[in-house]
VOMIZA-109739 format. One record per residue: residue number from 1; x, y negated, z negated of N, C-alpha, C in turn; residue in one letter. Coordinates in steps of 0.2 Angstrom, whole numbers. Each point is the difference from the previous one (the first is absolute). Example, Ala and Ser with C-alpha at 12.3 -4.5 7.8 and 13.67 -1.06 7.14 Angstrom:
<lovos>
+-----+-------+-------+-------+-------+-------+-------+-------+-------+-------+--------+
: num :    nx :    ny :    nz :   cax :   cay :   caz :    cx :    cy :    cz : residu :
+-----+-------+-------+-------+-------+-------+-------+-------+-------+-------+--------+
:   1 :    66 :    28 :   -39 :    -4 :    -6 :     0 :     4 :    -6 :     0 :      A :
:   2 :    -2 :    -5 :     4 :     4 :    -6 :    -1 :    -4 :    -5 :    -3 :      S :
+-----+-------+-------+-------+-------+-------+-------+-------+-------+-------+--------+
</lovos>
This chain:
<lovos>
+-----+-------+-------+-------+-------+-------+-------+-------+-------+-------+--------+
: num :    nx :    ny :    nz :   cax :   cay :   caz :    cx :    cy :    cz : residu :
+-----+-------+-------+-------+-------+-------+-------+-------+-------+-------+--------+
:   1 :     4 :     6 :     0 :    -4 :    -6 :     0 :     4 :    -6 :     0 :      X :
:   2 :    -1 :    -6 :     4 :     4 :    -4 :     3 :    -4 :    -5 :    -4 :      X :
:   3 :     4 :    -5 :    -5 :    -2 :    -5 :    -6 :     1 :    -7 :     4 :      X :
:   4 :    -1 :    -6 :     1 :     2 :    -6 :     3 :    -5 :    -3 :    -3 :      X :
:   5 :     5 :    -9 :    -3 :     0 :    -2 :    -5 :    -1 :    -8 :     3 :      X :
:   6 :    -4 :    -4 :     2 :     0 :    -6 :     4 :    -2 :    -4 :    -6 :      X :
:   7 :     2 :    -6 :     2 :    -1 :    -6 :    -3 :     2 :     0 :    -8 :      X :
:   8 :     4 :     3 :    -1 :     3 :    -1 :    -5 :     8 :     0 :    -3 :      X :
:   9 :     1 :    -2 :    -7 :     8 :    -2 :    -1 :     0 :     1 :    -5 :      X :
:  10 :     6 :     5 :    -1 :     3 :     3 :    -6 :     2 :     7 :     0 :      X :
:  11 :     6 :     1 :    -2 :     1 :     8 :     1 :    -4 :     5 :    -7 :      X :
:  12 :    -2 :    -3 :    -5 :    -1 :     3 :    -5 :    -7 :     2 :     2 :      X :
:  13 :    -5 :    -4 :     3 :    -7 :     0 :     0 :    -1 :     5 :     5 :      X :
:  14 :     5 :     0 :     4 :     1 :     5 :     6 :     2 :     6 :     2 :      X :
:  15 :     4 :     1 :    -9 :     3 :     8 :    -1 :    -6 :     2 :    -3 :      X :
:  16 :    -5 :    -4 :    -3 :    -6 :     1 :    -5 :    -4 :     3 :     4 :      X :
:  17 :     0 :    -3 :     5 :    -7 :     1 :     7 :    -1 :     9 :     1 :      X :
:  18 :     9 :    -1 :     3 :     1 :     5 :     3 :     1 :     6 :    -6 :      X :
:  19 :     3 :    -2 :    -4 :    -3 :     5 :    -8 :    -6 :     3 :    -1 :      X :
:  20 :    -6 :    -4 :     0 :    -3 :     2 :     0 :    -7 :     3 :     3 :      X :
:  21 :     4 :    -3 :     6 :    -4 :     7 :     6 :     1 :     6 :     0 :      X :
:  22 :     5 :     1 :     0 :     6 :     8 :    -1 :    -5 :     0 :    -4 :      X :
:  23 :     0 :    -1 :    -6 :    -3 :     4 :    -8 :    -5 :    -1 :     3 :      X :
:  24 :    -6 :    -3 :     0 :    -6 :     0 :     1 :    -2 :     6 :     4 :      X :
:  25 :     3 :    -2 :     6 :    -2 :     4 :     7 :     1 :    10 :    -3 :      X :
:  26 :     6 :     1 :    -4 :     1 :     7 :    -1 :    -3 :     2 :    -6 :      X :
:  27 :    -6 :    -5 :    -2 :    -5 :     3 :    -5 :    -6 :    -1 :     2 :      X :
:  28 :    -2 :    -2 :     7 :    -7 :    -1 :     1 :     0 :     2 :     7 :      X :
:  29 :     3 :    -2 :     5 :     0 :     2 :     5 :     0 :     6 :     3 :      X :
:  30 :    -4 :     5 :     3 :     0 :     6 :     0 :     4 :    -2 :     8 :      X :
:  31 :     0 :    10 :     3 :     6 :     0 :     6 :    -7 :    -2 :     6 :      X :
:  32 :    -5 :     0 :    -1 :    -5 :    -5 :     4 :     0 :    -5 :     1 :      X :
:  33 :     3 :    -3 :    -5 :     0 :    -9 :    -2 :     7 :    -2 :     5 :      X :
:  34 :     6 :     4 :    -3 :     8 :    -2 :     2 :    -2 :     2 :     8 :      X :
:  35 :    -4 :     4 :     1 :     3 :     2 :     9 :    -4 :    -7 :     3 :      X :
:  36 :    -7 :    -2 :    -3 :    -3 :    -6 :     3 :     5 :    -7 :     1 :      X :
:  37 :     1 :    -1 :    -7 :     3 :    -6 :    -2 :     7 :     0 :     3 :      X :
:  38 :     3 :    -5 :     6 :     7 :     2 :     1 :     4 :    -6 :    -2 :      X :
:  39 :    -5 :    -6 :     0 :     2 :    -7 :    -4 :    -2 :    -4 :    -1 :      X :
:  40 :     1 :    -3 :    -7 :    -3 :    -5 :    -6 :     4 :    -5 :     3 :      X :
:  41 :    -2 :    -7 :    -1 :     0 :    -5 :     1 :    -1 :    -5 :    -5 :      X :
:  42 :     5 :    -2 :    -5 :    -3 :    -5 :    -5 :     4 :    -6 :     1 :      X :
:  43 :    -8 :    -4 :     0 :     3 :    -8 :     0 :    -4 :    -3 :    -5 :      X :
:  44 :     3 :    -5 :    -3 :    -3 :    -5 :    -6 :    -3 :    -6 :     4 :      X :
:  45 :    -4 :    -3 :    -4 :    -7 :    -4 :     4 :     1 :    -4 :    -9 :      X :
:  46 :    -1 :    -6 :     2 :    -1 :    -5 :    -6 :   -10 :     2 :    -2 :      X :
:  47 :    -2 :    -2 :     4 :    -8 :     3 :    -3 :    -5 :     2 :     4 :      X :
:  48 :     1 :     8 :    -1 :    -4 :     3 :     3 :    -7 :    -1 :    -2 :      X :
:  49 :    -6 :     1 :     5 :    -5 :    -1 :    -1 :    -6 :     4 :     3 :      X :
:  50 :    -1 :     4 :    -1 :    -3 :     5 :     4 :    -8 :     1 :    -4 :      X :
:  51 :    -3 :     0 :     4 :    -7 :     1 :    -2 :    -3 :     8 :     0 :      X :
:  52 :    -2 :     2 :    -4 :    -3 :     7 :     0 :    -7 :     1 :    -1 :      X :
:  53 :    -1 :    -6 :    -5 :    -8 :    -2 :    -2 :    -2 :    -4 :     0 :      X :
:  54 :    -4 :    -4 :     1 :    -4 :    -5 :     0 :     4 :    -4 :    -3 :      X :
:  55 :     1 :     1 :    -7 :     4 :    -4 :    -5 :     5 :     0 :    -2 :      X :
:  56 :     4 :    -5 :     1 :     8 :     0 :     0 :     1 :     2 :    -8 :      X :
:  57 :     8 :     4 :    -1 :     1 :     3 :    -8 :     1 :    -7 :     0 :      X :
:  58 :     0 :     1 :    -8 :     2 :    -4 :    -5 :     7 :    -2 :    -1 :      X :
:  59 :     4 :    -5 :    -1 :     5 :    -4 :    -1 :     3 :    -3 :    11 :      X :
:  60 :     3 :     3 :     1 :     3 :    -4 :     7 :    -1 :     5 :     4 :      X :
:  61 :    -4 :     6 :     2 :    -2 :     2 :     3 :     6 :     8 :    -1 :      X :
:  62 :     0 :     3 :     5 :     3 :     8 :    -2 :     8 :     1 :     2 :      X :
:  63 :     2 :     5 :    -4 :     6 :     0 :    -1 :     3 :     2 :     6 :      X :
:  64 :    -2 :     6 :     4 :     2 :     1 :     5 :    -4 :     5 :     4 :      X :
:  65 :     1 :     1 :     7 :    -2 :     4 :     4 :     4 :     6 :     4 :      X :
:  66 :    -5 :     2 :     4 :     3 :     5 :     7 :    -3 :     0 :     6 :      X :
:  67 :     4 :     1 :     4 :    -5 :     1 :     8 :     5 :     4 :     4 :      X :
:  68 :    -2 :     4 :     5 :     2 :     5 :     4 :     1 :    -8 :     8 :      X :
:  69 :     7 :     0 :     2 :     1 :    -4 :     4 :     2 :     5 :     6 :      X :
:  70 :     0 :     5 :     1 :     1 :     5 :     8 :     0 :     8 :    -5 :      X :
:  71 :     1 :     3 :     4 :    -1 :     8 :    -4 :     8 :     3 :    -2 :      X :
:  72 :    -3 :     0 :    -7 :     6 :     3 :    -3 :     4 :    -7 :    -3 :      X :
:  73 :    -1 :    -6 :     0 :     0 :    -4 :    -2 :    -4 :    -3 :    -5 :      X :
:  74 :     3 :    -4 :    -5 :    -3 :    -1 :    -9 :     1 :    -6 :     1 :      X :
:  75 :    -3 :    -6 :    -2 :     4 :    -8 :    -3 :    -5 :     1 :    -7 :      X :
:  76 :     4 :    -1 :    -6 :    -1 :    -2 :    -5 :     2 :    -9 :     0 :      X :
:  77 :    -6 :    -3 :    -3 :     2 :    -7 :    -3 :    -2 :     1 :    -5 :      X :
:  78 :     7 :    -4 :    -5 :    -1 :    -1 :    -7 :     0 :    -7 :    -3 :      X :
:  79 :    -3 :    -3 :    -4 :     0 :    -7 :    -1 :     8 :    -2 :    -4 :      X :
:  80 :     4 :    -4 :     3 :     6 :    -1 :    -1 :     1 :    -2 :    -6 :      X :
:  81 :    -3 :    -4 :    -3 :     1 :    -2 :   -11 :     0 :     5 :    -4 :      X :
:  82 :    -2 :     7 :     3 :    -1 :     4 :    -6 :     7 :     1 :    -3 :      X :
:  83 :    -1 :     1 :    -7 :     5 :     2 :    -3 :     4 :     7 :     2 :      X :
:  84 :     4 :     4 :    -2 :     2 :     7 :     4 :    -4 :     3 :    -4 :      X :
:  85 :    -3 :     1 :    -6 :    -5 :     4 :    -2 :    -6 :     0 :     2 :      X :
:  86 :    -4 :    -5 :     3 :    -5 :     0 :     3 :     1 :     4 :     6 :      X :
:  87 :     5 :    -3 :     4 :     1 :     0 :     8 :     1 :     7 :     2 :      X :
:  88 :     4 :     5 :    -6 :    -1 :     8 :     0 :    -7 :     2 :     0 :      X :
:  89 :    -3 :    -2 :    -5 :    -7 :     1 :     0 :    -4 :     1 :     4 :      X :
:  90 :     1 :    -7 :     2 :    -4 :    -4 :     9 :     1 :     7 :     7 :      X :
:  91 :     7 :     2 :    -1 :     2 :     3 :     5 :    -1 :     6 :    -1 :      X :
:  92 :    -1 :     4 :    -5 :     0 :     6 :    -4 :    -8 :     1 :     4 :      X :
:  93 :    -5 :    -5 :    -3 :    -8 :     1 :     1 :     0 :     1 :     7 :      X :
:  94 :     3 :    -5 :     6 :    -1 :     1 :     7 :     3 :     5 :     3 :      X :
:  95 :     5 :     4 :    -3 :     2 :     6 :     1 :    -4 :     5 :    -1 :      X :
:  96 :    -4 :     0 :    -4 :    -6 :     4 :    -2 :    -5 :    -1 :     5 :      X :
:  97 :    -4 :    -4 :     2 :    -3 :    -2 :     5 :     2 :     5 :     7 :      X :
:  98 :     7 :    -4 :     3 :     3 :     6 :     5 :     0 :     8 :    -1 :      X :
:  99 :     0 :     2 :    -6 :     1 :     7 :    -1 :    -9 :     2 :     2 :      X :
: 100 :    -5 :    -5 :    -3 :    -6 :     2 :    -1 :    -3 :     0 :     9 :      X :
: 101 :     4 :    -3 :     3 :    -3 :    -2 :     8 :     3 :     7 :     4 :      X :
: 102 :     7 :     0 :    -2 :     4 :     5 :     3 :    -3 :     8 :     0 :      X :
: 103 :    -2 :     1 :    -8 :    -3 :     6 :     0 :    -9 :     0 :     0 :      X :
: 104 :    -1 :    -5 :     4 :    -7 :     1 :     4 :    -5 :     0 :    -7 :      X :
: 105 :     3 :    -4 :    -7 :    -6 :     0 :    -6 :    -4 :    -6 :     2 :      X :
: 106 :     3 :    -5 :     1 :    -2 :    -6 :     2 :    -1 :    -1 :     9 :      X :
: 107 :    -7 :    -2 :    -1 :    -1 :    -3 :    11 :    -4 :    -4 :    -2 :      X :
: 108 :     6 :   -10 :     5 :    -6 :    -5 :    -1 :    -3 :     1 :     7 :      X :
: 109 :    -4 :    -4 :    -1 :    -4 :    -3 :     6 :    -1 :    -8 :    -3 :      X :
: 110 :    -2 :    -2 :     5 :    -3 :    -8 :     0 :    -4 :    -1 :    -6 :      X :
: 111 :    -3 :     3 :    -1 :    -8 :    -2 :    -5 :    -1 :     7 :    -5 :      X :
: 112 :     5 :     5 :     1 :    -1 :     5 :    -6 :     6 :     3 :    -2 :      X :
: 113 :     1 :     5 :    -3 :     8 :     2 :    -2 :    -5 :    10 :    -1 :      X :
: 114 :     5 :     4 :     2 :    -2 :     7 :    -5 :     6 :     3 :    -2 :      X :
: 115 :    -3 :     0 :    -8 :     3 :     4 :    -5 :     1 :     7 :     0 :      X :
: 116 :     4 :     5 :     1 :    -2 :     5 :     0 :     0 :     6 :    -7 :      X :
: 117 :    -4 :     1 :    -2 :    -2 :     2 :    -5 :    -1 :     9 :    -4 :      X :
: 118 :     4 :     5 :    -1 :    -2 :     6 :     1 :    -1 :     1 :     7 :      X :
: 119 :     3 :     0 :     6 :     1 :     0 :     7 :    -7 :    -3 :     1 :      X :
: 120 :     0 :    -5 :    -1 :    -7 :    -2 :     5 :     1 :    -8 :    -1 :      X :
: 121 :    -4 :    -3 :     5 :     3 :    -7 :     0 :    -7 :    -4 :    -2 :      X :
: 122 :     0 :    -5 :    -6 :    -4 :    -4 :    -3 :     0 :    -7 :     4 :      X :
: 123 :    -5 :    -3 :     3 :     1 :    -7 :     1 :    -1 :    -5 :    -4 :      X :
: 124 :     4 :    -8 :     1 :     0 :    -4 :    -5 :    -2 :    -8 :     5 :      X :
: 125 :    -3 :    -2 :     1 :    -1 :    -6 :     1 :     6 :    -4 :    -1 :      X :
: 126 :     4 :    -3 :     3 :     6 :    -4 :    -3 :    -3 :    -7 :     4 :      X :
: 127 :    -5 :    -3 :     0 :    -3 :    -6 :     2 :    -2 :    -4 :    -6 :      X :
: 128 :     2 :     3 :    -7 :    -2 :     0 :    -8 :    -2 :    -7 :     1 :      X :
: 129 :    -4 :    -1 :    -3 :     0 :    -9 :    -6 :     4 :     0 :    -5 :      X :
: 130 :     3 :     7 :    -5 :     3 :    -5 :    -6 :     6 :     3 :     0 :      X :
: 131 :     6 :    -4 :    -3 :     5 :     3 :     1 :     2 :     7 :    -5 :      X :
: 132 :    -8 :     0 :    -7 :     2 :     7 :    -4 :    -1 :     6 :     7 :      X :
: 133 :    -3 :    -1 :     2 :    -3 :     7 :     4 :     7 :     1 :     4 :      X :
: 134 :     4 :    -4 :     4 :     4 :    -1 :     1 :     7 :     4 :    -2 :      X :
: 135 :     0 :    -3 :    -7 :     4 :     3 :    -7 :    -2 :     9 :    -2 :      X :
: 136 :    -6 :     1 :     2 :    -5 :     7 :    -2 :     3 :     6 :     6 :      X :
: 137 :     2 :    -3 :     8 :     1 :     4 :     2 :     3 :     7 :     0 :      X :
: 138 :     1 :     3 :     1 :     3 :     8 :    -2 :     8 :     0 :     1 :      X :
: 139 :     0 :    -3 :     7 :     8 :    -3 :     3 :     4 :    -2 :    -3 :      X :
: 140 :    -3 :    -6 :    -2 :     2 :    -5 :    -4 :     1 :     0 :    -8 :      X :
: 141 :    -5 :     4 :    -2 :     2 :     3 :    -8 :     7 :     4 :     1 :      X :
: 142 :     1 :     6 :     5 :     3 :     5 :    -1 :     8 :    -3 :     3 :      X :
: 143 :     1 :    -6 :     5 :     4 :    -4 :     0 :     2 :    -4 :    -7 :      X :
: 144 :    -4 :    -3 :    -3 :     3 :    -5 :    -7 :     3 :     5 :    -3 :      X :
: 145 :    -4 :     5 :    -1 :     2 :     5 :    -5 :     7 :     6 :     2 :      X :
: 146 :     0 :     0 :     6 :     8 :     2 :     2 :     5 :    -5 :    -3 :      X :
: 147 :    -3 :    -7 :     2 :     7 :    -6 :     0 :     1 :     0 :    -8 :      X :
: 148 :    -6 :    -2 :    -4 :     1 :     1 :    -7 :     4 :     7 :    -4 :      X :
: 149 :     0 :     4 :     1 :     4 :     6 :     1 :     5 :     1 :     0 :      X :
: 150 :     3 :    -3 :     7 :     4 :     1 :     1 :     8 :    -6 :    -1 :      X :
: 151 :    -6 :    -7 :     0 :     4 :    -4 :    -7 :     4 :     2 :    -6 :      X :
: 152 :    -5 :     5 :    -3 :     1 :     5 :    -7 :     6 :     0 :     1 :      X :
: 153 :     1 :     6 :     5 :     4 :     6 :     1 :     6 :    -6 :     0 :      X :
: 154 :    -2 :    -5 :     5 :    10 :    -4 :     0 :     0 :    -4 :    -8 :      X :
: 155 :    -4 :    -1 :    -2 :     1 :    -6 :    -6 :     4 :     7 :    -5 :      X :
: 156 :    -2 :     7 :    -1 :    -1 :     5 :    -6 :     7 :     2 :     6 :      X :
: 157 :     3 :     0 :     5 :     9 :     2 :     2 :     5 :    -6 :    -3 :      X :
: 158 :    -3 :    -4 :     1 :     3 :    -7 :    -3 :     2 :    -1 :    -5 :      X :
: 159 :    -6 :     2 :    -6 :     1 :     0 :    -6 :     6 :     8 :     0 :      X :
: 160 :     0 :     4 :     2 :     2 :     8 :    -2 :     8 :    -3 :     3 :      X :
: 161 :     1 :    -5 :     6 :     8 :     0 :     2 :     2 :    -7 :    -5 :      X :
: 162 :    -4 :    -2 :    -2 :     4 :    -6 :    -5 :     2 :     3 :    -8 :      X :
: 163 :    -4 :     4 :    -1 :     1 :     6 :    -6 :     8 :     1 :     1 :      X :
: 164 :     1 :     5 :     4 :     6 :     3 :     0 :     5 :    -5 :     2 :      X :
: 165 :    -1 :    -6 :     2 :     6 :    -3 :     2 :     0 :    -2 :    -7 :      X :
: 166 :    -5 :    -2 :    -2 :     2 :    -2 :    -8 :     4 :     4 :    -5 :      X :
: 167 :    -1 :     7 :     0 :     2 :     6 :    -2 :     8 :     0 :     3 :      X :
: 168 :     1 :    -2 :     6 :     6 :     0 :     1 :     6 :    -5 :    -3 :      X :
: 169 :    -4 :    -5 :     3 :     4 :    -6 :    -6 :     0 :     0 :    -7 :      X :
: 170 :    -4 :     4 :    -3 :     1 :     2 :    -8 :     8 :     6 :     1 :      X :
: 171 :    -1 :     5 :     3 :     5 :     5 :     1 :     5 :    -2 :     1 :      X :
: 172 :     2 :    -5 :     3 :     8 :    -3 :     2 :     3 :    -4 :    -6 :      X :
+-----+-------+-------+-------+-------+-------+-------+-------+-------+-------+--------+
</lovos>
C-alpha cells in the first residue's frame, strides 16, 4: 500500500502518518481491503466542512473525511490544527470507514447508506435532520469506537515504554 502525504510539513507528523497506517491498516484491514486499497492519500485542509446532515456538527464543523478519487485510490483530509492525539484519532476513525467500504459492510448511495448486519443489509436514510442520528449511525459508532480504542492502546504503550525507561535510569 502506497502512503502520499500532500500539503503538509514536518517530518515527525509524517513518520506519525505513516506509523499509523501500518498499525492501523494490520489490525483492521482484511486481505480484501489491502488487495482494493493500493493508495491513501493524506492531505491537511485548514477547515473541512462537509455536510452529512442537514445540520452542521457542533464547534467548526468535522474533523476530517474520505473519498475514493479513481479505483484503488483513497484521499483522506484531515483538519490541519489538530493536535497529534486527535489527528491519530481523526485518522484512526477514517481508516475504519475504508475497511468498512472495502469489505462491502458499508454501501453509500446519494440519499441512503446499507449497513450490513448478520449478512443482510439494513437501510439508513443519511438525508438526517439531526446531527444525533448522525452520531447513532452504526458506522460511525463502530468507527469512534475503534479510534477511542485504539488511542487506549497507544496512550497504555506509552505509559508501559516510559516505565522501563524510567526503570532504566533508576538501574544505572
Amino acid at each position: 500500500m502506497k502512503i502520499q502525504i500532500k500539503q503538509w510539513s514536518g517530518k515527525n507528523r509524517e513518520l506519525l502518518i505513516r506509523q499509523t497506517i501500518k498499525h492501523v491498516a494490520s489490525l483492521i484491514f482484511s486481505d480484501q481491503a489491502l488487495a482494493i486499497i493500493k493508495t491513501i492519500n493524506i492531505k491537511m485542509i485548514k477547515s473541512p466542512q462537509i455536510t452529512v446532515c442537514s445540520k452542521q456538527s457542533p464547534a467548526d464543523g468535522y474533523l476530517g473525511y474520505h473519498y475514493n478519487t479513481q479505483e484503488g485510490v483513497v484521499s483522506i483530509c484531515i483538519k490541519s490544527t489538530l493536535s497529534d492525539t486527535d489527528f491519530i484519532g481523526v485518522l484512526a476513525h477514517e481508516l475504519m470507514h475504508l475497511a468498512q467500504f472495502a469489505d462491502q459492510r458499508l454501501l453509500m448511495g446519494s440519499e441512503d447508506a446499507f449497513w450490513k448486519i448478520n449478512g443482510r443489509y439494513c437501510r439508513y436514510n443519511i438525508q438526517s435532520e439531526s446531527y444525533q442520528e448522525y452520531l447513532d449511525w452504526p458506522w460511525e459508532k463502530e468507527a469512534r469506537d475503534f479510534a477511542n480504542a485504539y488511542l487506549k492502546i497507544l496512550n497504555h504503550s506509552k505509559r508501559n515504554e516510559q516505565a522501563k525507561a524510567a526503570k532504566r535510569k533508576e538501574s544505572k
